[in-house]
VOVOSE-427848 format. One record per residue (C-alpha): x, y, z. Coordinates in steps of 0.05 Angstrom, whole numbers. Layout:
REM VOVOSE-427848
+--------+--------+--------+
|     xx |     yy |     zz |
+--------+--------+--------+
|      X |      Y |      Z |
...
+--------+--------+--------+
***
This chain:
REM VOVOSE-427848
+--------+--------+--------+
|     xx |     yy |     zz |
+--------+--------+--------+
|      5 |    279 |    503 |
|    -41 |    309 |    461 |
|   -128 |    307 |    470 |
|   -145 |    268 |    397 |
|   -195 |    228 |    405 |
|   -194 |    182 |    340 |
|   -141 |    132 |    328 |
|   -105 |    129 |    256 |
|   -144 |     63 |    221 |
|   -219 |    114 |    250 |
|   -186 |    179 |    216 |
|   -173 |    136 |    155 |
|   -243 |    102 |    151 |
|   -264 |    167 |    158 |
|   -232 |    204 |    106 |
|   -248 |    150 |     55 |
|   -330 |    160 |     80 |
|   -326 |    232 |     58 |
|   -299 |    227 |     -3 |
|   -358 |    187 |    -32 |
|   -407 |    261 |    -20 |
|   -393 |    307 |    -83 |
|   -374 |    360 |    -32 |
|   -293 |    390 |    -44 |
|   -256 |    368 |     18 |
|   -201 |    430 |     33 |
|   -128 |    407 |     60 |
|    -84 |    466 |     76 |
|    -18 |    452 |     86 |
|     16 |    442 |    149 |
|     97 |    460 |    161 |
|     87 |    440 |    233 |
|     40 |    403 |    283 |
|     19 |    473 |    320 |
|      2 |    499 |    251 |
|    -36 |    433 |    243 |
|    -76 |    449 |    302 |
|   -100 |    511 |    273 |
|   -126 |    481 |    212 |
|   -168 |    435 |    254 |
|   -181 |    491 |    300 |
|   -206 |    535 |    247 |
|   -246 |    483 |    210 |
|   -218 |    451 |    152 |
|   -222 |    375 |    127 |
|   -151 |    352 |    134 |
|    -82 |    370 |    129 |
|    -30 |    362 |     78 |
|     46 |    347 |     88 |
|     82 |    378 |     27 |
|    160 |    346 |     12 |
|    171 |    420 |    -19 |
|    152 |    454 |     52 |
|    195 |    401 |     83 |
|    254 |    418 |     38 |
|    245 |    491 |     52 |
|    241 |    474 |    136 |
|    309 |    441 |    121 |
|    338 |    498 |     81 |
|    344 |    451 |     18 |
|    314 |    464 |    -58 |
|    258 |    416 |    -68 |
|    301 |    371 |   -108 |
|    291 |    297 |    -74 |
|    347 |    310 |    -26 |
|    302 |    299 |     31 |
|    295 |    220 |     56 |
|    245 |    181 |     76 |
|    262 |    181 |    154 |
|    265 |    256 |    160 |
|    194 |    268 |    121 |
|    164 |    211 |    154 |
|    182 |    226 |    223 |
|    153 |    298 |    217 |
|     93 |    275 |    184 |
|     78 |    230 |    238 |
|     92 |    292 |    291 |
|     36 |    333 |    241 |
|     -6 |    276 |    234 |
|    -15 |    254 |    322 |
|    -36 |    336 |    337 |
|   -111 |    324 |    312 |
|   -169 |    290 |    292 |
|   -166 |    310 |    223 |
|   -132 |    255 |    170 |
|    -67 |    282 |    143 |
|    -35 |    258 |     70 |
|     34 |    270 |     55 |
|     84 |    279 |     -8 |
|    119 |    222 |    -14 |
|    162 |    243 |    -73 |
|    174 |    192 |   -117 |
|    170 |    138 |    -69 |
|    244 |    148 |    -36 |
|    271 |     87 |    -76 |
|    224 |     29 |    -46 |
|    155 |     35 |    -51 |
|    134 |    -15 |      2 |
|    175 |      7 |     60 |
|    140 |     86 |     43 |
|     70 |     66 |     44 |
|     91 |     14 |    116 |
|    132 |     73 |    135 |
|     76 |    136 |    136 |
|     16 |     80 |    149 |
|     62 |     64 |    217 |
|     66 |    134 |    231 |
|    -15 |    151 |    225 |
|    -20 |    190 |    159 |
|    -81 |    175 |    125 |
|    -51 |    168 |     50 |
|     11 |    193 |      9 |
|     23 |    216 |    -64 |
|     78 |    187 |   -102 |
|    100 |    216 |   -174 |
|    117 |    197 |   -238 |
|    179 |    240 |   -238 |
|    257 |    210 |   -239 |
|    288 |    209 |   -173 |
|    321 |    277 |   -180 |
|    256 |    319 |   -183 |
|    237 |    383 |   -178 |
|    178 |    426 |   -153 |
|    122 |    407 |   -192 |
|    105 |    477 |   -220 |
|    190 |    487 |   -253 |
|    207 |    467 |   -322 |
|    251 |    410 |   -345 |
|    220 |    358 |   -304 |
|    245 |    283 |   -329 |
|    188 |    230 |   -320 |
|    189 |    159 |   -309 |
|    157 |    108 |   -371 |
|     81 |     96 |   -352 |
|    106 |     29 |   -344 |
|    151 |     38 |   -292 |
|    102 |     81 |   -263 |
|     46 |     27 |   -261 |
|     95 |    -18 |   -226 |
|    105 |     26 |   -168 |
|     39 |     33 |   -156 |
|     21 |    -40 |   -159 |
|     80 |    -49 |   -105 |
|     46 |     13 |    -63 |
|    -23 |    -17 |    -63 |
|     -2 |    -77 |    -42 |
|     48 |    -58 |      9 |
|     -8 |    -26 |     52 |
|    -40 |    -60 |    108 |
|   -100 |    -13 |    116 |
|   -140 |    -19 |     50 |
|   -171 |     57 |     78 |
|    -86 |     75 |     73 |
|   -100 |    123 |      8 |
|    -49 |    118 |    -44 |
|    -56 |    178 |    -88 |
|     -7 |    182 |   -162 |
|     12 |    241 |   -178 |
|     27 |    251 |   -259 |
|     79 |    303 |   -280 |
|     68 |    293 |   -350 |
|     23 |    360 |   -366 |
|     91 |    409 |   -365 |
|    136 |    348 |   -405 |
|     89 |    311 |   -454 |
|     30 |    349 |   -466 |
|    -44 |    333 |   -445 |
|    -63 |    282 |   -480 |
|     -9 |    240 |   -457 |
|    -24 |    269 |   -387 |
|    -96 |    235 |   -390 |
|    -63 |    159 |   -417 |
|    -20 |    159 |   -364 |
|    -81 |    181 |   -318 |
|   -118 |    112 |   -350 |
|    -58 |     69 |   -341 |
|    -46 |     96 |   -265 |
|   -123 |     81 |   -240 |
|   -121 |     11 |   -273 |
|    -54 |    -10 |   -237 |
|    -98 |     10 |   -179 |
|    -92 |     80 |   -156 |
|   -148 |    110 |   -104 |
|   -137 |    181 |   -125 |
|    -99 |    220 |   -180 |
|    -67 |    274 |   -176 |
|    -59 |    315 |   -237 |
|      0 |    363 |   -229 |
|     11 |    439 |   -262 |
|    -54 |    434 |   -295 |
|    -62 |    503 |   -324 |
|   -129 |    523 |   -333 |
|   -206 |    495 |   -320 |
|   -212 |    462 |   -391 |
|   -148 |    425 |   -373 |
|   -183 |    398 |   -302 |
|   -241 |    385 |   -337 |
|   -211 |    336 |   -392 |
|   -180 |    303 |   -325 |
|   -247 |    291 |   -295 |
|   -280 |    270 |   -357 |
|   -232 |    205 |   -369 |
|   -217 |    195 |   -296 |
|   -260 |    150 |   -257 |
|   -246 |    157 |   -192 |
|   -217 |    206 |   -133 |
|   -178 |    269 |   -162 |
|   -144 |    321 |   -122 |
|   -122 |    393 |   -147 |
|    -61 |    435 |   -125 |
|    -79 |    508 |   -107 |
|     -7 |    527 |   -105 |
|      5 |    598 |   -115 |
|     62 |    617 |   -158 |
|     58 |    561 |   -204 |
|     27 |    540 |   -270 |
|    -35 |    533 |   -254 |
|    -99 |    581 |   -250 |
|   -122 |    590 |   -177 |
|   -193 |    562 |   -177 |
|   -241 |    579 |   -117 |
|   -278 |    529 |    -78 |
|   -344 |    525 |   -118 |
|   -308 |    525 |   -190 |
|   -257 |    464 |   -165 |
|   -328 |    432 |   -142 |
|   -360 |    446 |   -207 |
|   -300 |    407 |   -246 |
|   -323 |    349 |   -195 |
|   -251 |    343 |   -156 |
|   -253 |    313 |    -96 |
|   -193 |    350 |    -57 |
|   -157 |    405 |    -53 |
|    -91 |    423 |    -25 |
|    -62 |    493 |    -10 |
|     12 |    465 |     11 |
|     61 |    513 |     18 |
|     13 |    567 |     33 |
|     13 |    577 |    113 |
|     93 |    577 |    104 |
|     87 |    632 |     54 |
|     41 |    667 |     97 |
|     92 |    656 |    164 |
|    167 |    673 |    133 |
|    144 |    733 |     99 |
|    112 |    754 |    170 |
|    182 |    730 |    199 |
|    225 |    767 |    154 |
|    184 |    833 |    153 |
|    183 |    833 |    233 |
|    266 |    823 |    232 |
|    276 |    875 |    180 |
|    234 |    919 |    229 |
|    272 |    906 |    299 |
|    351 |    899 |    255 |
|    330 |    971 |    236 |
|    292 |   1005 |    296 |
|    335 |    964 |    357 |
|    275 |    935 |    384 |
|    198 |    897 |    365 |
|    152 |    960 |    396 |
|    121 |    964 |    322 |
|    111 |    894 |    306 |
|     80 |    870 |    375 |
|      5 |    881 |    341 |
|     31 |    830 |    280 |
|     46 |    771 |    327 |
|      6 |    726 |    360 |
|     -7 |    738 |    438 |
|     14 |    692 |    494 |
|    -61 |    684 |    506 |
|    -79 |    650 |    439 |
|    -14 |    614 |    427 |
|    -38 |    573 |    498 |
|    -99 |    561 |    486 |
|    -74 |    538 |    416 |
|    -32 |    486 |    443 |
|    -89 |    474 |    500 |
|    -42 |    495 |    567 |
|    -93 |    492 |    611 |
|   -110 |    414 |    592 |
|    -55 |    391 |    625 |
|    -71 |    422 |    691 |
|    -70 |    368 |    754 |
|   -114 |    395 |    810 |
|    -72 |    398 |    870 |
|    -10 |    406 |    842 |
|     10 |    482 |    840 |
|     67 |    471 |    779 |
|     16 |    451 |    733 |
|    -40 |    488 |    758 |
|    -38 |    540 |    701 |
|    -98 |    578 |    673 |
|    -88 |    629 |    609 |
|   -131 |    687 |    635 |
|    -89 |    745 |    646 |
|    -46 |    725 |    599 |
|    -36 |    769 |    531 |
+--------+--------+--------+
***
């Protein structure tokens, strides 16, 4: 059970209403639904599903070794937890376009990004990426638009081609990609502001930037990615940076002092982490098992 209030096809409807406002819509990553939560909690757009985060969950390289059942199923757990639309990496399109975009429409997601990479990818910000022709490319997209049932179901392309073939390459396959009907690109490993710029001066519609830290590309603040006109931004492995160096600095501190004394002020308290995941909400008057309330609690 969870207390959402809008159904899939309104989030979708939704999302595709707020797109058309010049104003940068902000989708942190999620690497599970209680960190989704937060995001909505907190205040942001919508959420973002990254295949990298999922590889890393799994204890895999972000390599396409992940399939379509195992990201879909946990998208769909991310995507039920709120109110907020969610899109999610679908990789390269796990081998059959159609049955992706039926797959993560069925499970509530409000769009997904496919790529013009080969089938054995990697992480979008390593070198030695292999693409797919443009052609090729154009065709799976032409499948993906019309596999979907919701025309609101986003499909977003993702182009690789910055790090392989060089800009201006990067901005024909960009052409080729919104005729053959994409609703959003996404331009990967761009590198700097001139680079997003020539993007949103030959693209025509939706584009979405990757605030990825680590990688290839300058991180641009809110106003400056809204300046450059893009329409989204992700953050997607982020929060899961932010939890496993937490993790691994409070292990380090009870392998060496025998117990978690120092770290209790670094973790969340009982208190919040209820109220998080809404405890009391699923009282029943009457019925003492359930009748719970966090106060007291820390």
């Amino acid at each position: 059970m969870h207390f959402t209030l809008k159904s899939a096809t309104e989030k979708r409807s939704h999302f595709v209403q707020t797109l058309q406002s010049k104003k940068l819509l902000r989708f942190p990553g999620a690497y599970n639904p209680l960190c989704a939560k937060l995001i909505a909690e907190i205040g942001f757009d919508g959420i973002y599903v990254s295949g990298g985060v999922m590889s890393n969950d799994l204890g895999l390289p972000d390599i396409g070794l992940t399939t379509l059942d195992q990201v879909s199923y946990r998208a769909g757990q991310i995507a039920r937890v709120t109110d907020l639309p969610t899109i999610v990496d679908a990789d390269t399109g796990f081998n059959n376009c159609t049955k992706t975009i039926l797959s993560f429409e069925e499970k509530g997601l409000a769009g997904c990004h496919i790529e013009d990479q080969i089938a054995e990818k990697r992480c979008g910000h390593l070198d030695n990426k292999e693409l797919i022709s443009k052609d090729e490319m154009v065709k799976k997209i032409k499948e993906s638009v019309g596999a979907r049932k919701d025309q609101n179901f986003l499909i977003i392309v993702r182009t690789d081609a910055n790090a392989v073939e060089g800009i201006d390459k990067t901005l024909d396959r960009i052409k080729a990609y919104e005729d053959a009907g994409a609703d959003m690109i996404f331009p990967e490993a761009m590198k700097d502001e001139k680079e997003f710029e020539k993007v949103r001066k030959i693209a025509k519609g939706f584009l979405l930037a990757n605030m990825t830290e680590f990688g290839k590309s300058k991180l641009l603040n809110k106003n400056e990615l809204e300046n450059l006109g893009y329409n989204l931004v992700i953050y997607p492995v982020t929060t899961q940076r932010l939890a496993m160096q937490s993790v691994e600095n409070g292990l380090k501190s009870i392998f060496k002092d025998g117990h978690q004394n120092n770290i209790i002020d670094k973790m969340q308290t009982r208190k919040r982490l209820y109220e998080l995941v809404e405890y009391e909400r699923y009282n029943t008057p009457g019925k003492k098992i359930t009748d719970f309330s966090t106060e007291g609690h820390d």
